[in-house]
N, CA, C and O atoms as a GROMACS GRO file, in nm:
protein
  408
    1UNK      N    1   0.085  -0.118   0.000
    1UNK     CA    2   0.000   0.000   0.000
    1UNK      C    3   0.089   0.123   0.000
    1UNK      O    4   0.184   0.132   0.077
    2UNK      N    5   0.052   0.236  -0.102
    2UNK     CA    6   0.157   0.352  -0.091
    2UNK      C    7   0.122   0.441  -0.012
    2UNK      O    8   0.007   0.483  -0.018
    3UNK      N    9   0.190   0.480   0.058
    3UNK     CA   10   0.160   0.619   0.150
    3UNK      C   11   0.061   0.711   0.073
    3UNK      O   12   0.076   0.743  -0.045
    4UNK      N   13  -0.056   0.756   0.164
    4UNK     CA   14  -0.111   0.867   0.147
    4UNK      C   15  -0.046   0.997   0.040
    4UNK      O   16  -0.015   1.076   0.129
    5UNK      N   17  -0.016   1.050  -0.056
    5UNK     CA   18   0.049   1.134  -0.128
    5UNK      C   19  -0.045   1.239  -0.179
    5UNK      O   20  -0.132   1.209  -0.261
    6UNK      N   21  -0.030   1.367  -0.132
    6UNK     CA   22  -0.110   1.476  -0.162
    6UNK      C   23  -0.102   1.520  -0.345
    6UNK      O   24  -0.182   1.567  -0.426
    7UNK      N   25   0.037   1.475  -0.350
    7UNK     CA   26   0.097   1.519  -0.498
    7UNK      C   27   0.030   1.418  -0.608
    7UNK      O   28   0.010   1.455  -0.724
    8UNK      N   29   0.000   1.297  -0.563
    8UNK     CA   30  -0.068   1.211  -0.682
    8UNK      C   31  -0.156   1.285  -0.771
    8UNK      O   32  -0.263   1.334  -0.734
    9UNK      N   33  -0.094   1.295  -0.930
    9UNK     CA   34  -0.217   1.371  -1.009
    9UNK      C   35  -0.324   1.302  -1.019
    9UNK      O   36  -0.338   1.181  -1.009
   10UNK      N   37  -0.410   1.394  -1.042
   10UNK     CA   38  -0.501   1.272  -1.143
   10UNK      C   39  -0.503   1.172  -1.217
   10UNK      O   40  -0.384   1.184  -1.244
   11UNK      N   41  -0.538   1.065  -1.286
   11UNK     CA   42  -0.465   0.981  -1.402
   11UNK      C   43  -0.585   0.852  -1.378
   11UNK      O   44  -0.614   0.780  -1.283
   12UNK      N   45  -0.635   0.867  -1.510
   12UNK     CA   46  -0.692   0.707  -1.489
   12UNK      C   47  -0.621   0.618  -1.553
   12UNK      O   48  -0.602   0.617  -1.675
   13UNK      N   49  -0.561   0.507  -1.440
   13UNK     CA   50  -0.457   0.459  -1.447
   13UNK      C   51  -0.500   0.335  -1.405
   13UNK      O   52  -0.590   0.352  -1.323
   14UNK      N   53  -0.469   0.169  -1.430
   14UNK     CA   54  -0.497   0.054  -1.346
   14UNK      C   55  -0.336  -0.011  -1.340
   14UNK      O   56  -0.226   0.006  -1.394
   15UNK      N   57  -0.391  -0.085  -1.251
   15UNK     CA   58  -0.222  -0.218  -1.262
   15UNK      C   59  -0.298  -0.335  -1.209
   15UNK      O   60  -0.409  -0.312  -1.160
   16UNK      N   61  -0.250  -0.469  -1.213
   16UNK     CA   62  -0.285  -0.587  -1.181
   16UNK      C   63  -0.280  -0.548  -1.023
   16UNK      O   64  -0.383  -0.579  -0.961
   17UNK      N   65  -0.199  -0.500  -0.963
   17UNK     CA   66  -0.210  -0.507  -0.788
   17UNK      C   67  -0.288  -0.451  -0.752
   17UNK      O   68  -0.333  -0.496  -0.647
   18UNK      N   69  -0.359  -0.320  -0.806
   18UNK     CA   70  -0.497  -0.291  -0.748
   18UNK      C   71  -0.551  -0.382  -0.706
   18UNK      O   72  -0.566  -0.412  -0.587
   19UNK      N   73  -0.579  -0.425  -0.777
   19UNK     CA   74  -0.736  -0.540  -0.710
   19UNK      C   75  -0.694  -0.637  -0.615
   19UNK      O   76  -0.768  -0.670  -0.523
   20UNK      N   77  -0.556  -0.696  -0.632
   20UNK     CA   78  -0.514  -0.778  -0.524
   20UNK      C   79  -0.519  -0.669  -0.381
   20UNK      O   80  -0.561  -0.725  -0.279
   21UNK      N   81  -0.489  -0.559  -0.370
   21UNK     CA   82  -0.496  -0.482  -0.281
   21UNK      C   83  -0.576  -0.473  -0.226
   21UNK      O   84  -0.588  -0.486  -0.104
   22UNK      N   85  -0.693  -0.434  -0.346
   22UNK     CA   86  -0.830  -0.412  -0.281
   22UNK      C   87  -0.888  -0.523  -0.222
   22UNK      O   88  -0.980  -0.491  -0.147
   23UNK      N   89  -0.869  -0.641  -0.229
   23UNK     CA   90  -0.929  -0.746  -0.194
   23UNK      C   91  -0.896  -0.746  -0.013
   23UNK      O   92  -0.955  -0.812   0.073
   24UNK      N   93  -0.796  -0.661   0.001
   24UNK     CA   94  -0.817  -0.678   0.127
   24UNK      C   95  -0.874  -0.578   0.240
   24UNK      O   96  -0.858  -0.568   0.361
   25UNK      N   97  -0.944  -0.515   0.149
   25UNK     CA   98  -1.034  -0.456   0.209
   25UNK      C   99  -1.173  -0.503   0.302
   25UNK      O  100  -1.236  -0.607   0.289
   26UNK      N  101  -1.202  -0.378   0.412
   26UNK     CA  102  -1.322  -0.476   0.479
   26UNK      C  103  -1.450  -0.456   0.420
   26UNK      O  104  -1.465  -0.376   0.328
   27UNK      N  105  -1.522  -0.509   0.455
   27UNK     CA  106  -1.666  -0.538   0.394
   27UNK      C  107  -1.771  -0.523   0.479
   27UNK      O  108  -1.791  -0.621   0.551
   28UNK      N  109  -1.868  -0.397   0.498
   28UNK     CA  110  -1.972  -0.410   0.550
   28UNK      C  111  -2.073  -0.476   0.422
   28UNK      O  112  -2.054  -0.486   0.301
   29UNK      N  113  -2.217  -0.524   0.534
   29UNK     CA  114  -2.324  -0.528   0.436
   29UNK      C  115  -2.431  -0.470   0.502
   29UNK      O  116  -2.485  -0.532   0.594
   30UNK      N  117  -2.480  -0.334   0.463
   30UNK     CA  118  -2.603  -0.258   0.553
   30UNK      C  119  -2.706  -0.268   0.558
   30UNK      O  120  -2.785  -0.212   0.634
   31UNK      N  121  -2.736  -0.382   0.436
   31UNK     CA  122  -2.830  -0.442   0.396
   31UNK      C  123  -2.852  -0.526   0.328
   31UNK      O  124  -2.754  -0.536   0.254
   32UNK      N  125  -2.939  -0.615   0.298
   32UNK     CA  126  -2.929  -0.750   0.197
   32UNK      C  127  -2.874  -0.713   0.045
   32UNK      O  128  -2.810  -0.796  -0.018
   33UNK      N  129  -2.905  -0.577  -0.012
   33UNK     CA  130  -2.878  -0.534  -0.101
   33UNK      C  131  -2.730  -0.430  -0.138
   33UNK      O  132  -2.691  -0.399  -0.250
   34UNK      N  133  -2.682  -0.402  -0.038
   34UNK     CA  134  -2.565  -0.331  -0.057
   34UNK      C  135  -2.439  -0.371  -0.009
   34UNK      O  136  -2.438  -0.411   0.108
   35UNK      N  137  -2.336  -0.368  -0.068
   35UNK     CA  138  -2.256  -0.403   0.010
   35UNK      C  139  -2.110  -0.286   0.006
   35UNK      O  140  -2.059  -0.285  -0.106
   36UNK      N  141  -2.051  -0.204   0.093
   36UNK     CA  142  -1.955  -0.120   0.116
   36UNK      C  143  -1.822  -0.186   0.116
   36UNK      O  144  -1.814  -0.274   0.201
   37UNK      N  145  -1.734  -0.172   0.057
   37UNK     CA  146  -1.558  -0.220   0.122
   37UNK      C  147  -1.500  -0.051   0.104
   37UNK      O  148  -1.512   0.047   0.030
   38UNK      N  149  -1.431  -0.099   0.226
   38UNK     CA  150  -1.337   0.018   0.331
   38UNK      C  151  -1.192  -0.032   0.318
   38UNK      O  152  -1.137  -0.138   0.345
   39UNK      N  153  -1.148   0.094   0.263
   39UNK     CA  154  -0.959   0.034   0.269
   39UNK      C  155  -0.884   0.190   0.209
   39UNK      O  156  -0.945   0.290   0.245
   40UNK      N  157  -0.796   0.205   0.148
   40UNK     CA  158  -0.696   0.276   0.077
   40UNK      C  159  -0.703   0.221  -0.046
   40UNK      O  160  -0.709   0.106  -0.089
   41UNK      N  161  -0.701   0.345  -0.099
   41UNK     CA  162  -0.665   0.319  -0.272
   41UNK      C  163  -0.514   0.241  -0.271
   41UNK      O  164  -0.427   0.242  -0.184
   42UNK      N  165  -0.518   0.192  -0.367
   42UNK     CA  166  -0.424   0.110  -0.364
   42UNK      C  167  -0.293   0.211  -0.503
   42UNK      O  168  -0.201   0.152  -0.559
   43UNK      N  169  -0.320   0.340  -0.523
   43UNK     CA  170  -0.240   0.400  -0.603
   43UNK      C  171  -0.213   0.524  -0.507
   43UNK      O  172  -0.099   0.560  -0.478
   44UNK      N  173  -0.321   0.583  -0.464
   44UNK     CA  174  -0.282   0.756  -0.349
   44UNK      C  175  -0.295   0.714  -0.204
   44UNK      O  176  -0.303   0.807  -0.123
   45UNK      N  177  -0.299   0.590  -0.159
   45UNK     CA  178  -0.329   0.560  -0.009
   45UNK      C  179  -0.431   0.619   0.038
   45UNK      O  180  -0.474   0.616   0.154
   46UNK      N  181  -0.472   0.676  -0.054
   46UNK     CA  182  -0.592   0.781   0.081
   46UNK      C  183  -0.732   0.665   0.112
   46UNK      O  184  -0.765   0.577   0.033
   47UNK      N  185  -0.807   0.696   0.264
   47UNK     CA  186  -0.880   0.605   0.263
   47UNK      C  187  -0.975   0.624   0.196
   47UNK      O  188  -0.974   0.742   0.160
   48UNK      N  189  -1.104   0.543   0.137
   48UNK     CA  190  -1.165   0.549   0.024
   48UNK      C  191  -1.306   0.408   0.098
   48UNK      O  192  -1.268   0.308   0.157
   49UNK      N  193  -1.434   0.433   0.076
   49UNK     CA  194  -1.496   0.360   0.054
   49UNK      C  195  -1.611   0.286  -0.058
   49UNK      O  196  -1.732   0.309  -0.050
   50UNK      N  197  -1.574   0.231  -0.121
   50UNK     CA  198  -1.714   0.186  -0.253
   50UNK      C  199  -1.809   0.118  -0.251
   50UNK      O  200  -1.785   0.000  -0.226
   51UNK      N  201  -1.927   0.149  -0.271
   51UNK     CA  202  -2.010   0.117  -0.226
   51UNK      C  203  -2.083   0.008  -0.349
   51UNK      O  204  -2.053   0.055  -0.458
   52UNK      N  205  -2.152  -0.095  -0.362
   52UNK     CA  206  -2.184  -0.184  -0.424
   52UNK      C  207  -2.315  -0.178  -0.430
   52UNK      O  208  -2.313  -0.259  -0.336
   53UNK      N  209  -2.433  -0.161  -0.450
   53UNK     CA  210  -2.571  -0.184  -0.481
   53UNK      C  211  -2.615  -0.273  -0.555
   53UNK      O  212  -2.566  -0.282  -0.668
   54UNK      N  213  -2.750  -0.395  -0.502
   54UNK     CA  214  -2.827  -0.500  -0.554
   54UNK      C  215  -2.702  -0.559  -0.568
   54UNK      O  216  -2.705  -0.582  -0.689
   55UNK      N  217  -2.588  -0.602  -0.527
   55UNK     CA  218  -2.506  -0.727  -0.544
   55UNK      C  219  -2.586  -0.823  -0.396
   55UNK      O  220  -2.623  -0.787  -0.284
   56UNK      N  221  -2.585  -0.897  -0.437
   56UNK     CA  222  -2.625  -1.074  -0.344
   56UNK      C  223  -2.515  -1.087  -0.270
   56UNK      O  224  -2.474  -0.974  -0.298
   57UNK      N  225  -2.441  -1.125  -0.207
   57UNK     CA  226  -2.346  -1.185  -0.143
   57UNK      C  227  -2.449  -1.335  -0.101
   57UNK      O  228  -2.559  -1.342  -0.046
   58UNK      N  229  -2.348  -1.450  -0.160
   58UNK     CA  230  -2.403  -1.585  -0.167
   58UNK      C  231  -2.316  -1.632  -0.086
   58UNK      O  232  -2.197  -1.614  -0.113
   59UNK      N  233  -2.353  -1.708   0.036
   59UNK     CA  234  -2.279  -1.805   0.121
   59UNK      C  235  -2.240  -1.967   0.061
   59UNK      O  236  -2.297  -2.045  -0.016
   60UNK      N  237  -2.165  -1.969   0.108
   60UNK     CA  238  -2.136  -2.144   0.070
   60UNK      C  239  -2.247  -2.229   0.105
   60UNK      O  240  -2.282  -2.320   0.030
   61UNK      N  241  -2.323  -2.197   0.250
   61UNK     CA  242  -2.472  -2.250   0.300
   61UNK      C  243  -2.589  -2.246   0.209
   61UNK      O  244  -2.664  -2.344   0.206
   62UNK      N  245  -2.611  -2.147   0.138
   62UNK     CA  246  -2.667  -2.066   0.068
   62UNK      C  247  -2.687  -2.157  -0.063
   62UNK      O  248  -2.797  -2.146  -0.118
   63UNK      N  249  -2.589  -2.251  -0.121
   63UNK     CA  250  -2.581  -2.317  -0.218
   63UNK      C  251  -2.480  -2.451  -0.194
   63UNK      O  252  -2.366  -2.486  -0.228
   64UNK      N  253  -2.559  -2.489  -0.138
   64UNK     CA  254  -2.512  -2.611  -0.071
   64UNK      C  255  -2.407  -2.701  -0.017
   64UNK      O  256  -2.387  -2.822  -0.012
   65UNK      N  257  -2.358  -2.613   0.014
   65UNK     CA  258  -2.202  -2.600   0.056
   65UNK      C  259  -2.068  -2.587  -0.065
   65UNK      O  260  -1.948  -2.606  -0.048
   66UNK      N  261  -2.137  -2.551  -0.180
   66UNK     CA  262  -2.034  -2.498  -0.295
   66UNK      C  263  -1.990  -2.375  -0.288
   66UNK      O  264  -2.078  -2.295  -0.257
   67UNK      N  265  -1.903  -2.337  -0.303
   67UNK     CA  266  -1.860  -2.167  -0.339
   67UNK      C  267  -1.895  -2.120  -0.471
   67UNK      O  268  -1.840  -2.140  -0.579
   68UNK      N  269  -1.978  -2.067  -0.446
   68UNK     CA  270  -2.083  -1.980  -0.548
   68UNK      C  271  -1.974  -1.902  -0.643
   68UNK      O  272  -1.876  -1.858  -0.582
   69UNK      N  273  -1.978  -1.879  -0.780
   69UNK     CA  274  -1.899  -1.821  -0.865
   69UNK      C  275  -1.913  -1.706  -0.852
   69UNK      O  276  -2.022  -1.650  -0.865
   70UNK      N  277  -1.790  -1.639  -0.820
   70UNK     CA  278  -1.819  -1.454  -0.842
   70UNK      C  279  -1.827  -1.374  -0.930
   70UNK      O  280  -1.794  -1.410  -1.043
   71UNK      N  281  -1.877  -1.225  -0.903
   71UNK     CA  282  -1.891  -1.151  -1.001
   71UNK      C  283  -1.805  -1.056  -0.996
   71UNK      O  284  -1.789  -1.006  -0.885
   72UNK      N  285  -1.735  -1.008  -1.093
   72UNK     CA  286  -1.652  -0.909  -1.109
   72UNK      C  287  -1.718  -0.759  -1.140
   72UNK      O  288  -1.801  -0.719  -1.222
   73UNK      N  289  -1.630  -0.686  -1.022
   73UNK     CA  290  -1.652  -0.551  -1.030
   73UNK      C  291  -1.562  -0.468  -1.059
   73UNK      O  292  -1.451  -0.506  -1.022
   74UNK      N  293  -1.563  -0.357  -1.117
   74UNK     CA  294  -1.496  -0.262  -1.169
   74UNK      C  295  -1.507  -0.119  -1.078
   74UNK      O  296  -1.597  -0.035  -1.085
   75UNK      N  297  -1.400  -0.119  -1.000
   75UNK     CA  298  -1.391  -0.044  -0.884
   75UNK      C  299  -1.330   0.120  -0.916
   75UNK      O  300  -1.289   0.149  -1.028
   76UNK      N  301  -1.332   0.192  -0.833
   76UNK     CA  302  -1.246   0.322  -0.898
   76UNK      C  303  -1.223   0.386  -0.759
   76UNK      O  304  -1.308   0.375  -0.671
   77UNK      N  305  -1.113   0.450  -0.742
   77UNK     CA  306  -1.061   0.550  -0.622
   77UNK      C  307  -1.198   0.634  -0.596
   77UNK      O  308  -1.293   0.649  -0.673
   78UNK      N  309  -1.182   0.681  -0.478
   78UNK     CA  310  -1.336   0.730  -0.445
   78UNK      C  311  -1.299   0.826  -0.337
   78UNK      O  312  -1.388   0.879  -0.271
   79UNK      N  313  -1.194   0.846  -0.318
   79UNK     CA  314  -1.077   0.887  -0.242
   79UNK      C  315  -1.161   1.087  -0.209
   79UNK      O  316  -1.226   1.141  -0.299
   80UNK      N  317  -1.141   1.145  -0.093
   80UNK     CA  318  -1.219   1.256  -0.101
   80UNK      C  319  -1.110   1.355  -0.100
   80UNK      O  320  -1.144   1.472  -0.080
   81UNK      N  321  -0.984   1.327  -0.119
   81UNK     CA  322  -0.849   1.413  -0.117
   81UNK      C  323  -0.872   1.491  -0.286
   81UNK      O  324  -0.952   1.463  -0.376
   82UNK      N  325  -0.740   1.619  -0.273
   82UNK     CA  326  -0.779   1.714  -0.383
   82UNK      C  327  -0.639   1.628  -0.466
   82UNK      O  328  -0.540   1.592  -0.402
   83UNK      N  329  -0.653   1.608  -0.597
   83UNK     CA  330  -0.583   1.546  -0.674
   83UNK      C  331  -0.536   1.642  -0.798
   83UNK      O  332  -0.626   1.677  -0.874
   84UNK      N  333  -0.420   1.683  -0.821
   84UNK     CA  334  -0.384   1.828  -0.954
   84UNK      C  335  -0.514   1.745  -1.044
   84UNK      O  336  -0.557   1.632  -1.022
   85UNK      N  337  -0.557   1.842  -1.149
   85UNK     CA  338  -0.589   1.805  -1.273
   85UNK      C  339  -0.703   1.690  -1.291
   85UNK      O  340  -0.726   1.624  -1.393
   86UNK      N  341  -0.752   1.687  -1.198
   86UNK     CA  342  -0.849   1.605  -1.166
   86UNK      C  343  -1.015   1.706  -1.222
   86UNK      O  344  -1.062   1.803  -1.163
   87UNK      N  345  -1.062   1.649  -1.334
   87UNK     CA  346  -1.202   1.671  -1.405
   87UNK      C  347  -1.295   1.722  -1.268
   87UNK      O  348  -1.303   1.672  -1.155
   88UNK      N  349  -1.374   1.864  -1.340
   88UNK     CA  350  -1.426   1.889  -1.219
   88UNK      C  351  -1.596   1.818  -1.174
   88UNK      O  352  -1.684   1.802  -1.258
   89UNK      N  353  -1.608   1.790  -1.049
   89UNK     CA  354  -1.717   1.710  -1.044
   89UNK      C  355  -1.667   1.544  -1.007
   89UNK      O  356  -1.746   1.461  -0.962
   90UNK      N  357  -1.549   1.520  -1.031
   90UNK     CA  358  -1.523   1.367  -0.992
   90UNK      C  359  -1.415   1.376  -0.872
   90UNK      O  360  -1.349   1.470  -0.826
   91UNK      N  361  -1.427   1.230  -0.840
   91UNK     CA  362  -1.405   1.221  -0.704
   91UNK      C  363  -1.245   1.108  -0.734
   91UNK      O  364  -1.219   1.045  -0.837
   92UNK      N  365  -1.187   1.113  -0.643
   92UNK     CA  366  -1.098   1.010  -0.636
   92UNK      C  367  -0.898   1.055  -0.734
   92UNK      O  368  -0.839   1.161  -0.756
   93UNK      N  369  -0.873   0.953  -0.754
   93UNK     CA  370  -0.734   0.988  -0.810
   93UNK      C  371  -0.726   0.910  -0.954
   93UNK      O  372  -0.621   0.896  -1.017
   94UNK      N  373  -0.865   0.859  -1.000
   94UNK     CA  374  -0.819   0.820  -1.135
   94UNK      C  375  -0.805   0.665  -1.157
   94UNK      O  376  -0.826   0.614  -1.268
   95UNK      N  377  -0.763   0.581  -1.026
   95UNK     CA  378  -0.739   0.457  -1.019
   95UNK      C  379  -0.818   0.386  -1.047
   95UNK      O  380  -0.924   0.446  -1.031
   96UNK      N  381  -0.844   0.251  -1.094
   96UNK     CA  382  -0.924   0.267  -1.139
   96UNK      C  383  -0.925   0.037  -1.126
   96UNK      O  384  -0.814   0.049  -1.076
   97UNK      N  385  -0.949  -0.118  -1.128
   97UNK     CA  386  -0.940  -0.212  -1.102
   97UNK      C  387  -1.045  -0.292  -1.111
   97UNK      O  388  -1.145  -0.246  -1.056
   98UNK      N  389  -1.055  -0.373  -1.149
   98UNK     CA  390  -1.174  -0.534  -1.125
   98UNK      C  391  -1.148  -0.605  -1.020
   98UNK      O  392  -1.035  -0.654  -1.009
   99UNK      N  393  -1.245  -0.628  -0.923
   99UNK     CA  394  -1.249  -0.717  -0.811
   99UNK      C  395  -1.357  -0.759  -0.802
   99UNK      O  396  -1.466  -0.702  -0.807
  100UNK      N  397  -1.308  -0.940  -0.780
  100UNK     CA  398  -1.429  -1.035  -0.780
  100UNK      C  399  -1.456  -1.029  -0.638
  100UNK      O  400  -1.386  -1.016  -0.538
  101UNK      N  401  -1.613  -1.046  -0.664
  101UNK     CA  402  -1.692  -1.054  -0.526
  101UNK      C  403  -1.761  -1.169  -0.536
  101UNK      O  404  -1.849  -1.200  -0.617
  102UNK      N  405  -1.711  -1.236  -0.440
  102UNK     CA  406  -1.805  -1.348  -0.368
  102UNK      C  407  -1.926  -1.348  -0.318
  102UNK      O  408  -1.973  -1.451  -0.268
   0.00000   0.00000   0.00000
């Protein structure tokens, strides 16, 4: 994880370690229908939360003790820090990753 960096420009930018990063993020669910992960961008460190809507989260119980196939999401910095050159009206540093959800 990189340190917090005020200087990170803008840039929509991905790498393969995003998402491994992000995966270790925590996971509320506030409701049957939403689900939040809490962590750091995995490009400006800053903390960041994304929020997921109408995704299922399927238990292994849930389907009969199989691990249910996931769905891939397409995540983005969400980050509330000021980033140079950053489009006005958007949020985050540009980063940008797919992470499967279970």
């Amino acid at each position: 994880m990189p340190p917090a960096a005020e200087d990170t420009p803008y840039e929509e930018v991905t790498d393969l370690a995003y998402g491994a990063h992000a995966a270790t993020f925590e996971v509320e669910q506030p409701d049957p229908h939403t689900i939040v992960l809490r962590g750091t961008c995995p490009r400006c460190g800053h903390a960041m939360a994304y929020r997921i809507i109408d995704q299922v989260v399927r238990r292994p119980a849930a389907t009969g003790g199989e691990e249910p196939p996931g769905t891939e999401e397409t995540m983005m910095c969400t980050c509330g820090a000021e980033h140079a050159d950053r489009p006005q009206d958007y949020v985050g540093c540009g980063a940008f990753w797919n992470l499967t959800i279970s």
